[in-house]
C-alpha atoms as one frame of an Amber mdcrd trajectory, in Angstrom:
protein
 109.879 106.769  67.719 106.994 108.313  69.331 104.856 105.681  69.177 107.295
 103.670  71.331 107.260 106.575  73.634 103.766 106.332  74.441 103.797 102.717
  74.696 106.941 102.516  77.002 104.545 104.515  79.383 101.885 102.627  78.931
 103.545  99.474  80.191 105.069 101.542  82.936 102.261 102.283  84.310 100.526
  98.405  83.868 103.576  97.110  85.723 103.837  99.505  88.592 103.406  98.136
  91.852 103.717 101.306  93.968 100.431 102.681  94.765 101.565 106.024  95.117
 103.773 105.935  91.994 100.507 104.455  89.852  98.356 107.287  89.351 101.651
 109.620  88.134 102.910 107.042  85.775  98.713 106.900  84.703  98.826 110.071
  83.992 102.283 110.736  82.415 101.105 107.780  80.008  97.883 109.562  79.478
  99.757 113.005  78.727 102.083 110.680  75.795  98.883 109.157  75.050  96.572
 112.080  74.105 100.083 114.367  72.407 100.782 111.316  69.886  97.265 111.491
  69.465  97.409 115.212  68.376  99.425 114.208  65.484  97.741 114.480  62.176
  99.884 111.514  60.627  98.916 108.530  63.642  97.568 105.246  61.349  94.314
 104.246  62.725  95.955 101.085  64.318  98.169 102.777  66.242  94.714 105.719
  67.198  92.481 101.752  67.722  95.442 100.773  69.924  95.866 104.198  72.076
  91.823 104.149  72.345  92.570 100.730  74.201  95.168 101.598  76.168  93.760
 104.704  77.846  90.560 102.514  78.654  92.887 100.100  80.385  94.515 102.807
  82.570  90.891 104.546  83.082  90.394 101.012  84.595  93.768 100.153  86.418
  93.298 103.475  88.178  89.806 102.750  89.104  90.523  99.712  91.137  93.654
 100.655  92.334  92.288 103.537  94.333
């Protein structure tokens, strides 16, 4: 369940359109991102696949603003 949390986010914040709703759903992505990451029990695919989704949102924010 919490890895769907943190990917629900994630695609939140790919599909928003609102520029001034993008960097808050960034960063509430970012926050799920980072606390599933704090678990001690995350597979590594899941840990590759968070890696490559913050990169993505370092990026979407970059050349949104």
């Amino acid at each position: 369940m919490l890895e769907s949390q943190w990917r629900a986010l994630y695609k939140a914040a790919l599909l928003e359109l609102d520029p001034k709703q993008l960097e808050t759903r960034v960063q509430v992505a970012m926050d799920a991102i980072h606390t599933r990451a704090s678990d001690v029990g995350v597979p590594r695919e899941e840990r590759i696949a968070m890696e490559e989704a913050l990169l993505t949102l370092r990026i979407l924010v970059g050349r949104k603003s």
